[in-house]
C-alpha positions, 0 to 999 in steps of 0.5 A: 814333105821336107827333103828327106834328108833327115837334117834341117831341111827335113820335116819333124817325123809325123804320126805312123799310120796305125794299122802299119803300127799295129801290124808292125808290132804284131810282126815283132811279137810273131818273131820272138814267138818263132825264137823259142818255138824254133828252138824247142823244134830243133831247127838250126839257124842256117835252115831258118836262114836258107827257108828266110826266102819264102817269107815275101813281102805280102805273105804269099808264101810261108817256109816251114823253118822260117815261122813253124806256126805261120807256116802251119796257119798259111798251110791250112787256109790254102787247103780249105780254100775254097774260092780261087782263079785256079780253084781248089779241088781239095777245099771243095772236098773238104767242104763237103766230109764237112757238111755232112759232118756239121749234121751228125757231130757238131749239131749232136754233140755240140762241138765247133769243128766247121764254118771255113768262112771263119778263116780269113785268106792270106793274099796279100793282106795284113800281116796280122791275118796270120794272128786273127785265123790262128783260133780257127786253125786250132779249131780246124787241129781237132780230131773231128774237124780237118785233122781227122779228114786229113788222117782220112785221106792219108788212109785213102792214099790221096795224091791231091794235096799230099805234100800240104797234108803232111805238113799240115798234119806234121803241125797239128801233132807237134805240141810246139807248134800249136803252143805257137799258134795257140799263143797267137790265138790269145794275142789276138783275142786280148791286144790284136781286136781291141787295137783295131777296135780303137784306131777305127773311131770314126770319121769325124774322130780327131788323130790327138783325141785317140792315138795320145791316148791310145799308144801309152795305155797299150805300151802300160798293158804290153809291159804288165802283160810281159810280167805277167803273161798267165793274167792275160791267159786267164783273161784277168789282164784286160786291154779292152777294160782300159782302153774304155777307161781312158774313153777309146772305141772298143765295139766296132762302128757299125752293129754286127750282122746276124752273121757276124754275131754268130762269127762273134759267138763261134770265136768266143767258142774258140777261146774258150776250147783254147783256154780249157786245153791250156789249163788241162796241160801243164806242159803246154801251158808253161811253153805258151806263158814263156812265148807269151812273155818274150812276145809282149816284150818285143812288141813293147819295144815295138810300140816305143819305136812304131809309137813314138811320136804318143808316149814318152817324151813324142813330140804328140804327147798328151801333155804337149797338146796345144790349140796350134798343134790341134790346128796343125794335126787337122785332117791328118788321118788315124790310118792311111786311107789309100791303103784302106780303100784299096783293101776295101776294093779288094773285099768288095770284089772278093765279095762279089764272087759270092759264097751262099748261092750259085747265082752269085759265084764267080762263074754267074759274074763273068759269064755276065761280063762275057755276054754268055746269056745274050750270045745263047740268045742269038743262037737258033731256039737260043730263047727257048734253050735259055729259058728252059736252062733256067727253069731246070735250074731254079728247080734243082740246084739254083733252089738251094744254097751251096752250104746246102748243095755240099751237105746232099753231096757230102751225104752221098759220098760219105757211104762210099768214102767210109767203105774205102777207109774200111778197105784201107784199115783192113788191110793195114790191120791184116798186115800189122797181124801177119807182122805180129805172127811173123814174130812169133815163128820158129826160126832156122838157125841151122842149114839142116833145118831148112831141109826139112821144111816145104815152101810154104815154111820156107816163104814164111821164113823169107817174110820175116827177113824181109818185113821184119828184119827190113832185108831188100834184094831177094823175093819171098817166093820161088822154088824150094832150092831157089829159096833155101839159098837164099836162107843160108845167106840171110841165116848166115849174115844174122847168126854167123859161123856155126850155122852150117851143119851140113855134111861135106858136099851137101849143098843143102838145097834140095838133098843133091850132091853140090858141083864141087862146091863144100862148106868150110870144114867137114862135118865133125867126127867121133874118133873112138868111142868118147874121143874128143871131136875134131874138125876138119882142115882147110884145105890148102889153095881153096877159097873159103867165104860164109863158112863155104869153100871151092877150088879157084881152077875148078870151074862149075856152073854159078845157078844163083849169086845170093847176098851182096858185097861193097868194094871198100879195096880190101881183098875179094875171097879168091883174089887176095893181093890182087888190085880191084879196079 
């Protein structure tokens, strides 16, 4: 109602909807997460600014500098995704390493690494989704669940998803960030459930017997909980206690199903892990109570903005109560009711496609929509076609569920997946040895020395420029002349002048005279018994370059160009003084 104008002619501001409250408030503790979380990552405000783009409206897309920790809980729904119009290939594979590992680590050790139906999707829901996965990501971070597959598939060399999988994994290894997404975990557990708890209280709940209520005992909490960030850590802060002291709905409307209550179980599993990680590192700990504490700073502010109307001096204050106003708020409800049943189509529809059976997939409710069936049943034989379709299929495939389907696929890829990583780690093994051996030769610090050695040696020697001293633009293989060139450069470029100890006109490449080609002085003679050794000079007009000299007007064949130069316009050997274009 009103003008909008914001003057006389306008309305008193009315309640806020509280789930856009309580996502709006999340939102402002998820910011002030990223604050120290960005700096303790180095990243600059002019990166955080330039990826600000990527955050949309609904959370569709989430850039990596402008929330790590969303960034990295985004990342990994998308990759485990198993239901979609584009269907993900790499969701499905996933699901499959993990049914097979779900039989021989989590039920033989106890250990909670799988159940991807945890992990709600990012589509276009609350912001707060990001809060409520953050626990199943943390799960999925363990060696034994998604991080170790990840670690697989890069062994394997996998092309799918391969840009995900390195952010993924750039997460799951930096303490920062899962600190971050840690911290989000508890926000969840300790003020995010209770929250959405108590806005839900029913239908028949009037607005001024919850939300009066409701927002000065979150505010009190938020500002305690800011003070003392290690008491809601440890759980001794509790919101849920208070709420139900001041008569708020804490457990949810309806009784849970089987399934739920295993969910409920799986995530007090998660807390628990989380909680015992955090205890074990002081380091962690001290990054998660700092982020804690400037989080439930900011969304105490939050509160006193989106909230205003229940605490302080708001206009809907407990004390300011009155029959009228009672009158006056009838019917105005808790949560917009449009947005709600909107997301509740969105779940139903979601749900329809169906995640235990192949009859209720996706595929089932389309080719129904389609006419498939009824279209078979028109062609010739199309009856008896169809029937024996389905007899064939309620025998093999459609007798099990799809978590059963995945555990027989997963187990008959598993033999074949662990030969490749074997394969894979072998040869990365081998290598890292022949690095270590590398090392340990014998190098040629002379010319003469290369002489002496066969190819064998020779390659050997190349190998430990190229891989160990990362040296590009030449092959360790060739002929014997062919490779002891190329040595005398690289020797050259590593130990300098004094490496070449061949005699004049030794090309030192296979024993034959050089084409006029002699290294800067001649070897150095005795002169007299115990005389004082002298070396040769330069001579006048020649050109001299890596302790080698040559005539300038002489001409003679080049068999190999060796090493490399940068025209940085100072003098090229043979034609100083000269402008090079």
């Amino acid at each position: 109602g009103g003008d909008g104008s914001g003057g006389a002619g306008d309305v008193e501001d009315g309640a806020t909807c509280a789930h856009h409250a309580v996502a709006n408030v999340g939102e402002l503790g998820r910011k002030a997460i990223d604050a120290p979380l960005k700096a303790l990552m180095k990243i600059t405000d002019e990166q955080s600014s330039a990826d600000s783009a990527k955050v949309k409206c609904l959370r569709t897309s989430v850039g990596w500098f402008s929330s790590p920790a969303c960034s990295l809980i985004y990342q990994v729904s998308k990759y485990v995704a198993l239901f979609s119009s584009k269907g993900y290939a790499i969701g499905e594979n996933f699901a499959l390493w993990l049914a097979h590992k779900l039989k021989t680590t989590e039920q033989l050790a106890g250990d909670l690494i799988g159940h991807v139906e945890d992990l709600l999707a990012i589509c276009g829901g609350r912001d707060y989704v990001f809060f409520l996965d953050a626990a199943v990501v943390d799960r999925f971070s363990q060696f034994e669940s998604l991080y170790g597959y990840l670690l697989e598939e890069a062994d394997l060399g996998a092309e799918a998803g391969g840009k995900l999988r390195k952010a993924i994994i750039t997460g799951f290894e930096s303490v920062y960030c899962m600190s971050a997404v840690r911290s989000m975990a508890i926000i969840s557990e300790e003020w995010l459930w209770p929250c959405l708890r108590a806005i839900e209280p029913g239908p028949q709940a009037h607005i001024l017997d919850v939300c009066p209520q409701l927002w000065p005992c979150v505010l009190a909490w938020l500002e305690e909980a800011a003070a003392n960030p290690q008491a809601v850590i440890d759980g001794t802060l509790s919101l849920r206690a208070r709420l139900e002291a001041c008569g708020q709905r804490t457990t949810p409307l309806k009784p849970p199903t089987p399934a739920g209550e295993r969910r409920a179980a799986r995530a007090a599993l998660d807390m628990q892990r989380i909680r015992a990680s955090l205890a074990a590192d002081a380091e962690q700990l001290q990054i998660v109570r700092d982020m804690l504490a400037g989080a439930f700073a900011a969304m105490a502010g939050g509160v006193r903005n989106h909230a205003a109307e229940f605490v302080g001096d708001g206009h809907l204050t407990v004390a300011k109560i009155t029959p009228e106003l009672r009158k006056a708020m009838d019917g105005v409800p808790i949560t917009s009711v449009a947005a709600e049943t909107m997301f509740a189509r969105v779940k139903r529809r979601a749900d329809r496609g169906g995640i235990s059976r192949h009859d209720t997939r996706m595929g089932a409710v389309l080719a129904e929509r389609d006419d498939t069936v009824e279209w078979l049943r028109n062609k010739p034989a199309g009856e008896k076609i169809w029937r024996l379709a389905a007899r064939r299929w309620r025998k093999g495939s459609g007798s099990r569920t799809m978590q059963q389907e995945r555990e027989i696929k997963g187990a008959l890829k598993a033999p074949e997946r662990e030969a490749k990583l074997e394969k894979k780690r072998g040869g990365r093994k081998k290598k890292a040895e022949e690095l270590e051996r590398l090392k340990g030769i014998s190098l040629a610090r002379k010319y003469s020395e290369l002489k002496k050695m066969g190819n064998e040696r020779l390659a050997e020697q190349l190998k430990f420029y190229k891989l160990i001293e990362k040296k590009t633009g030449f092959k360790t293989t060739g002929t014997g002349p062919e490779m002891r060139t190329q040595l005398q450069s690289l020797i050259f470029e590593k130990f300098g002048l004094g490496c070449n100890d061949l005699a004049e006109g030794d090309a030192g490449t296979d024993g034959r005279e050089s084409d006029g080609l002699r290294r800067k002085g001649c070897r150095e003679t005795v002169v007299g018994s115990g005389a004082k050794k002298k070396k040769a000079k330069r001579k006048r007009g020649w050109v001299y370059l890596n302790d080698w000299g040559w005539d300038p007007t002489e001409l003679f064949v080049i068999e190999r160009l060796i090493g490399k130069m940068v025209a940085d316009g100072g003098d090229v050997p043979g034609r100083e003084g000269e402008e090079i274009a």
